[in-house]
LUMSESE-493809 format. One record per residue (C-alpha): x, y, z; residue number from 1. Coordinates in Angstrom, 3 decimals, always signed. Example, Ala and Ser with C-alpha at 12.3 -4.5 7.8 and 13.67 -1.06 7.14 Angstrom:
+12.300,-4.500,+7.800,1
+13.670,-1.060,+7.140,2
***
This chain:
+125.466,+109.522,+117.403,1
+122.333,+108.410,+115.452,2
+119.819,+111.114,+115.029,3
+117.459,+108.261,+115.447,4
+117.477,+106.582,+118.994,5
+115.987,+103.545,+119.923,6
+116.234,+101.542,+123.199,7
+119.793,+99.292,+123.598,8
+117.126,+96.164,+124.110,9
+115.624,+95.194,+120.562,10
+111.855,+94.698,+119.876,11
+110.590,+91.565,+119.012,12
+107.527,+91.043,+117.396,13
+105.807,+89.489,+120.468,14
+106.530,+92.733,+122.271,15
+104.665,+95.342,+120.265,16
+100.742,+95.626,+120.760,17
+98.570,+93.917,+118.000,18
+95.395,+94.703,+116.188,19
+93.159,+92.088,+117.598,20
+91.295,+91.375,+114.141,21
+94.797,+90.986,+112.328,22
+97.144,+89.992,+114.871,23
+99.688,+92.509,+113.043,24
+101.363,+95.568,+115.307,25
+98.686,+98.212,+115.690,26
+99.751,+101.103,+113.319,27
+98.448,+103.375,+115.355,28
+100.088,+103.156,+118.584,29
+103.881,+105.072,+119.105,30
+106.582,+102.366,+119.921,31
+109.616,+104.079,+121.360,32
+109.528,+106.786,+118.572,33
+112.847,+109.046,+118.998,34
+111.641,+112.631,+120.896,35
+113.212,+114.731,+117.782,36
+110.828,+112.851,+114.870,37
+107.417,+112.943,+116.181,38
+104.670,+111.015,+114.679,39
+102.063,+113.037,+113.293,40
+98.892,+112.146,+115.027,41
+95.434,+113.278,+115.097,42
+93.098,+114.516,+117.816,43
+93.273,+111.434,+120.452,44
+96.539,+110.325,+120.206,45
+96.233,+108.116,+117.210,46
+98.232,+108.023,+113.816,47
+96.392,+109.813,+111.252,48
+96.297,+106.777,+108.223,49
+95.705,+108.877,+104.683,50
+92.981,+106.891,+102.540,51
+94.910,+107.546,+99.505,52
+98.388,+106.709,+99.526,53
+98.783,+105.810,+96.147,54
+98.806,+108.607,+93.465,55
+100.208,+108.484,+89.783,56
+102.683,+111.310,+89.513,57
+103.559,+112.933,+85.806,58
+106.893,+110.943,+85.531,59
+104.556,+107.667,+86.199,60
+102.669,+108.768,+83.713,61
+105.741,+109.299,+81.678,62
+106.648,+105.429,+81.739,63
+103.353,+104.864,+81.076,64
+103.362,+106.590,+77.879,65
+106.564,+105.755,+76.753,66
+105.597,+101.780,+77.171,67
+102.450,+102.179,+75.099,68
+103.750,+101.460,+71.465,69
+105.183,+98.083,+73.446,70
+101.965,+97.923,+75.125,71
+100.665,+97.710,+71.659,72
+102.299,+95.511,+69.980,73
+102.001,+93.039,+72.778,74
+98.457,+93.044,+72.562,75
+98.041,+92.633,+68.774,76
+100.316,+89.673,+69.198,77
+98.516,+88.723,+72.019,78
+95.269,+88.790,+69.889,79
+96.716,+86.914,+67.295,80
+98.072,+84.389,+69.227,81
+94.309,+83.728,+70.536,82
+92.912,+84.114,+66.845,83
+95.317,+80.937,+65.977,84
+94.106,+79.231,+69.173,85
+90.759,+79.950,+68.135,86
+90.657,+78.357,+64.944,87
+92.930,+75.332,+66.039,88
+91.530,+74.403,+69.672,89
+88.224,+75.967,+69.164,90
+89.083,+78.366,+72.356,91
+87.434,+81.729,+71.958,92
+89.627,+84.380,+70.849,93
+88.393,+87.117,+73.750,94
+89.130,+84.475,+76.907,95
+93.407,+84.659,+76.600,96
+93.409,+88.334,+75.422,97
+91.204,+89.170,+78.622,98
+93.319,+87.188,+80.952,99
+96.572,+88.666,+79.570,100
+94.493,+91.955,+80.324,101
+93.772,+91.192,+83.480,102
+97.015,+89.704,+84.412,103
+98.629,+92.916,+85.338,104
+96.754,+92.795,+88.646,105
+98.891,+90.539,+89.558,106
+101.549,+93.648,+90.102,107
+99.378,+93.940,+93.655,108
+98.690,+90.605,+94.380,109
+100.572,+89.298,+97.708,110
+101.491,+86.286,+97.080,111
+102.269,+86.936,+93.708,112
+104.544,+89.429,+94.931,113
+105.984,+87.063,+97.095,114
+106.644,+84.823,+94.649,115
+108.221,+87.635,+92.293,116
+110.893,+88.994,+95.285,117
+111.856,+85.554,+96.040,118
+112.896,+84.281,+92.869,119
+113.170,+87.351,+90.243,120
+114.514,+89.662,+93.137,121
+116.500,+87.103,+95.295,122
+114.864,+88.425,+98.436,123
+114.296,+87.240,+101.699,124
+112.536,+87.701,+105.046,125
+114.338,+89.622,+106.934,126
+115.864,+87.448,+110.124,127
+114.685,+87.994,+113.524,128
+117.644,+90.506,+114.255,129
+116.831,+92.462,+110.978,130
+113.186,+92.525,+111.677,131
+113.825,+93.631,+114.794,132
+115.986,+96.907,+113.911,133
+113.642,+97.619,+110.772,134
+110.213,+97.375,+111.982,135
+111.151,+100.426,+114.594,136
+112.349,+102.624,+111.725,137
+109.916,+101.768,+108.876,138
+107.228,+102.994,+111.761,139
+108.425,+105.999,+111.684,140
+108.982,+106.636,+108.446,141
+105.364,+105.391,+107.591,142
+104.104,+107.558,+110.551,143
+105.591,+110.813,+109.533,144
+103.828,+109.701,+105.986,145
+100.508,+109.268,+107.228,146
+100.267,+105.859,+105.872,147
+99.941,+102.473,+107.275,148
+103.038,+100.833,+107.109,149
+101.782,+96.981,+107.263,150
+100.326,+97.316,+103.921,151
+103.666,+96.622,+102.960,152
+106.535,+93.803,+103.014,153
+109.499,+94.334,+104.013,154
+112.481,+92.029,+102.413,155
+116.175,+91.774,+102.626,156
+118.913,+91.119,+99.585,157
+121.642,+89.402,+100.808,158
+124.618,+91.698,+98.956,159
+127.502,+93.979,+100.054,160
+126.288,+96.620,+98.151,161
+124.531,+99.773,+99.994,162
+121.182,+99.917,+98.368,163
+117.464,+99.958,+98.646,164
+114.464,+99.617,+96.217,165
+110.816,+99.511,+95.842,166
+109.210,+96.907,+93.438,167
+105.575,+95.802,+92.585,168
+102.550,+97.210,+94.594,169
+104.094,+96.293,+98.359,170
+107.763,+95.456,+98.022,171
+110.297,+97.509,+100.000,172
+113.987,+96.014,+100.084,173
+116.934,+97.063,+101.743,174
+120.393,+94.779,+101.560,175
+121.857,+93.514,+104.223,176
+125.185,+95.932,+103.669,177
+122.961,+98.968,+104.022,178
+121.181,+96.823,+107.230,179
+124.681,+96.633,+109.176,180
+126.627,+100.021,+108.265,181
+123.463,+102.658,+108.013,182
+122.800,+104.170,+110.575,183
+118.822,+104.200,+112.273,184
+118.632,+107.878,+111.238,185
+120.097,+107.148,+107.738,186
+118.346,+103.783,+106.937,187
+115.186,+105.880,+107.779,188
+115.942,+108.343,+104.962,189
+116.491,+105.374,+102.517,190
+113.306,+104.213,+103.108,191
+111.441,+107.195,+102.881,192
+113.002,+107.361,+99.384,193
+111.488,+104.222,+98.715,194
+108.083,+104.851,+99.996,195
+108.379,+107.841,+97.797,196
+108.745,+105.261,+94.561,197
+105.424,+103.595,+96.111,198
+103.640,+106.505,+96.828,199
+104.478,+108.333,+93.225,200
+103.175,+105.142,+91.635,201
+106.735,+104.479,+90.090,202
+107.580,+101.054,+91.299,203
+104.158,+99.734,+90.239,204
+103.634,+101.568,+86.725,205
+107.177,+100.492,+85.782,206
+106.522,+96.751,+86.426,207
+103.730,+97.130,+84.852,208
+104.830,+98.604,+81.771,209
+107.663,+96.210,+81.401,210
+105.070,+93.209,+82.154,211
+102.550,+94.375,+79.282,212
+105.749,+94.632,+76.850,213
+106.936,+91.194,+77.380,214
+104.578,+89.390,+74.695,215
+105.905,+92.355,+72.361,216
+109.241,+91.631,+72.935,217
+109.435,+88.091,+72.767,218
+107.664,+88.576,+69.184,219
+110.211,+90.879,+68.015,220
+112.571,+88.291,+69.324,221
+111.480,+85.515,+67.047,222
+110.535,+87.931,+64.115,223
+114.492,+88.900,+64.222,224
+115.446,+85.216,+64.190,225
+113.416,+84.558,+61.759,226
+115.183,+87.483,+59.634,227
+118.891,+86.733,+60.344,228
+118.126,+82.841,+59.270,229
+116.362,+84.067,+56.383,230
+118.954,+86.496,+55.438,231
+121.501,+83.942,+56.138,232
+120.246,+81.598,+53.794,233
+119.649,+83.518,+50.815,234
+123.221,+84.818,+51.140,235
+124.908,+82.002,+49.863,236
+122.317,+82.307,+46.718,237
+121.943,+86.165,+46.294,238
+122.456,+89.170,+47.795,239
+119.726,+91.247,+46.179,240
+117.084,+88.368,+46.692,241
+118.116,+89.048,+50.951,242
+117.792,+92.772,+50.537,243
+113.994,+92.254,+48.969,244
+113.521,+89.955,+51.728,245
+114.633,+92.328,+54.312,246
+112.699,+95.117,+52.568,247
+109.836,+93.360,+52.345,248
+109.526,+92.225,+56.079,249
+110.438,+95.620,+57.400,250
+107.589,+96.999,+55.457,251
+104.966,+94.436,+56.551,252
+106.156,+94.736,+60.153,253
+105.971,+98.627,+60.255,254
+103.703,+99.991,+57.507,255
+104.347,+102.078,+54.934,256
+107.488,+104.089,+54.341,257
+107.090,+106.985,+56.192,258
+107.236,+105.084,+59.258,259
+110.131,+103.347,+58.517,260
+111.643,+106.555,+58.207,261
+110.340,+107.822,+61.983,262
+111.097,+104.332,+63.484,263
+114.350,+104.020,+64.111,264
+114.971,+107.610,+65.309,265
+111.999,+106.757,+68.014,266
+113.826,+103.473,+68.807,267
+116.929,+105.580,+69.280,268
+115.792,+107.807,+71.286,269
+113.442,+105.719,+73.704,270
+116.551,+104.244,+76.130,271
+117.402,+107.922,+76.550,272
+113.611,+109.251,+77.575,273
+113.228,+106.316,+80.062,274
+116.537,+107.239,+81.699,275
+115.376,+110.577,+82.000,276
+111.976,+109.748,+83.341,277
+113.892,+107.249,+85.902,278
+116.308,+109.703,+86.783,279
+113.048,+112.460,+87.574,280
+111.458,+109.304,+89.702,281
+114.298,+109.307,+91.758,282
+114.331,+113.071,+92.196,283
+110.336,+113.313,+93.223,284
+111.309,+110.206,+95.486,285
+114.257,+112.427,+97.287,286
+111.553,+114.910,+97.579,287
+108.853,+112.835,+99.413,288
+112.363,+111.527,+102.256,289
+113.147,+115.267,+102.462,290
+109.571,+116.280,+102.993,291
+109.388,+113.768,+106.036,292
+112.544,+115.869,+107.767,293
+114.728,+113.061,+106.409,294
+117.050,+115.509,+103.970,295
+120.384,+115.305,+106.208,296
+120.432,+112.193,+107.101,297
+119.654,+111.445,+103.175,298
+122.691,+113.345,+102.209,299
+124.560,+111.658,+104.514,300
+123.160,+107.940,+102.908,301
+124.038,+109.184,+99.303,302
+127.047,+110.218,+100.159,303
+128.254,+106.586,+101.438,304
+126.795,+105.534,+97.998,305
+128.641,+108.345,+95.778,306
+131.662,+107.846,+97.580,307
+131.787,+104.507,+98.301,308
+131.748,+102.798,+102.177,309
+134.792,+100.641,+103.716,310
+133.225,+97.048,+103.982,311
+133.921,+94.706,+107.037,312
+136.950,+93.287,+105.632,313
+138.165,+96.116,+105.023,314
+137.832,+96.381,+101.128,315
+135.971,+99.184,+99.591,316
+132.933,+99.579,+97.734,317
+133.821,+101.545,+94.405,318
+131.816,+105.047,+93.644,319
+128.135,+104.462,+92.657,320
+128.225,+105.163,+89.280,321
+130.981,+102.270,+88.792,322
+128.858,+99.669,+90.711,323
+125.926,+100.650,+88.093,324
+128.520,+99.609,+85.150,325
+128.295,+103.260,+83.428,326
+130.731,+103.482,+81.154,327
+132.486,+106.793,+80.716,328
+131.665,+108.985,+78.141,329
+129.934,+112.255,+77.081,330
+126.496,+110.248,+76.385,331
+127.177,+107.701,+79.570,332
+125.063,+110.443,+82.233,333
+122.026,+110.437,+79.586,334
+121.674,+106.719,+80.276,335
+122.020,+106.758,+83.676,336
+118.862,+105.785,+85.674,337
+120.291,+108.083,+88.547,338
+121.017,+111.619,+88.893,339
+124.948,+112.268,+89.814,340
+125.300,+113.570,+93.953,341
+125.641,+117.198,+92.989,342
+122.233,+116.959,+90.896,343
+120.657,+115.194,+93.771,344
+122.314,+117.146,+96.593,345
+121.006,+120.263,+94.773,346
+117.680,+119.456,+94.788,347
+117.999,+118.581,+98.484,348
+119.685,+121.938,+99.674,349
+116.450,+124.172,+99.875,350
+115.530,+121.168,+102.783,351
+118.891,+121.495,+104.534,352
+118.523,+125.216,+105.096,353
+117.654,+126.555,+108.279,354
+114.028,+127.757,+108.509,355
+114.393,+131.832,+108.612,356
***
């Protein structure tokens, strides 16, 4: 039986009181909460709404860090992109680099957001039905959190894979899979975990950090085209002349010897350190469900994932670390962006005990 229990007659929309300013469902009013996960309210019945949600947690800061040499080289071809503009259009050098600058807003910008889970994320609204059976849950799990719950959107992947994620500023999916086979109690772990990537900062500093590299990498993208066809060319004439060539570009591109020297061990080593800092998000995000009182029903969710779940038609989902595509091998866990079940299910067991 679920540990979460709602009435046998779904709620619509239309049912649940409304904020008369908004016309959204009143965050502050219980809607057939379960009796055994109580809201936490204040003096006067209502919900008790934190006024910071949002904090920026070390391993945010982490992927923050680690995207700053991209960050950088973005931005000096960013700047000389605009110098070029500059002297061929006439357009102030300072107006693009500011706008790329300020373009990162955009991470917690609605529609923007909208536009981004639609057709980067393949997302959709979640159907009557699905609204109906998440709206109930993600109130509770937004309740026990202190937060208000309608700053966010709730979306739906259309897969038959059991998984959930948290993207942008405001974006909190769940597939359809995870919709029709978790259970209330168990969907309401997931997305604690997920509110956990919002409320760390981790779903908004990584979009972030891969938006402000993009400039970067599409420069490194031509300079190696550039290369190969250069190299390419001069092969048919003379070797040596292509290894000055490469020489010489690998110098101007990275400075003086010394750093050539450092680079490619950092480059080496970078997949590895973001890995680690995305499997430490996920533990701090397992942290903030178990927190909430969600740490068995958690367990029971990641199990279904680890071990895979029998599907409708009867197939079965492989383990989790197959669906990611990790390849076995001694070095295969240090590129994993998720801890194994026994790392995670260790950090969870201190929840599980009974209090003494």
């Amino acid at each position: 039986m679920d540990m979460l229990q709602y009435p046998s007659e779904p709620i619509l929309p239309e049912d649940l009181p409304t904020d008369a300013a908004s016309g959204r469902p009143a965050p502050s009013v219980r809607h057939s909460a379960p009796d055994d996960l109580d809201y936490c309210h204040s003096p006067g019945n209502r919900l008790y709404l934190s006024s910071r949600h949002r904090r920026l947690d070390a391993t945010a800061l982490g992927q923050l860090a680690l995207r700053l040499p991209g960050f950088i080289l973005s931005l000096v071809t960013v700047v000389l992109a605009a110098l070029l503009l500059d002297f061929s259009w006439g357009v102030p050098f300072w107006v693009p680099t500011l706008l790329w600058l300020a373009s990162g807003a955009l991470v917690f910008h609605h529609p923007t957001e909208d536009l981004f889970a639609r057709h980067a994320l393949k997302l959709r609204y979640p159907l009557p039905g699905e609204l109906a059976r998440l709206e109930p849950v993600w109130r509770e799990v937004s309740g026990r959190a202190g937060i208000d719950g309608s700053r966010y959107r709730l979306w739906v992947e259309d897969s038959d894979d059991l998984n959930a994620f948290a993207a942008a500023g405001h974006i909190v999916g769940v597939t359809r899979f995870a919709l029709e086979r978790l259970s209330s109690a168990q969907l309401a772990a997931v997305l604690a975990h997920e509110l956990g990537h919002h409320t760390g900062g981790h779903s908004w500093s990584g979009l972030l950090g891969y938006w402000y590299a993009l400039p970067g990498r599409a420069a490194c993208r031509a300079g190696r085209a550039v290369l190969v066809r250069a190299v390419a060319a001069t092969r048919r004439t003379s070797r040596l002349l292509a290894a000055v060539l490469t020489v010489g570009i690998l110098i101007m591109a990275f400075g003086p010897g010394t750093a050539l020297l450092a680079l490619p061990l950092l480059l080496l080593a970078l997949p590895y350190a973001m890995a680690a800092l995305s499997r430490r998000a996920e533990l701090r995000a397992d942290r903030h469900a178990a927190s909430l009182g969600f740490a068995p029903m958690l367990v029971e969710a990641l199990q279904s994932m680890e071990s895979g779940v029998t599907l409708s038609s009867g197939a079965s989902l492989p383990p989790a670390s197959e669906r990611r595509g990790i390849r076995p091998g001694p070095l295969s866990y240090l590129l994993d962006s998720h801890p194994d079940y026994a790392t995670r299910l260790h950090h969870l067991r201190s929840y599980l005990e009974p209090p003494r």
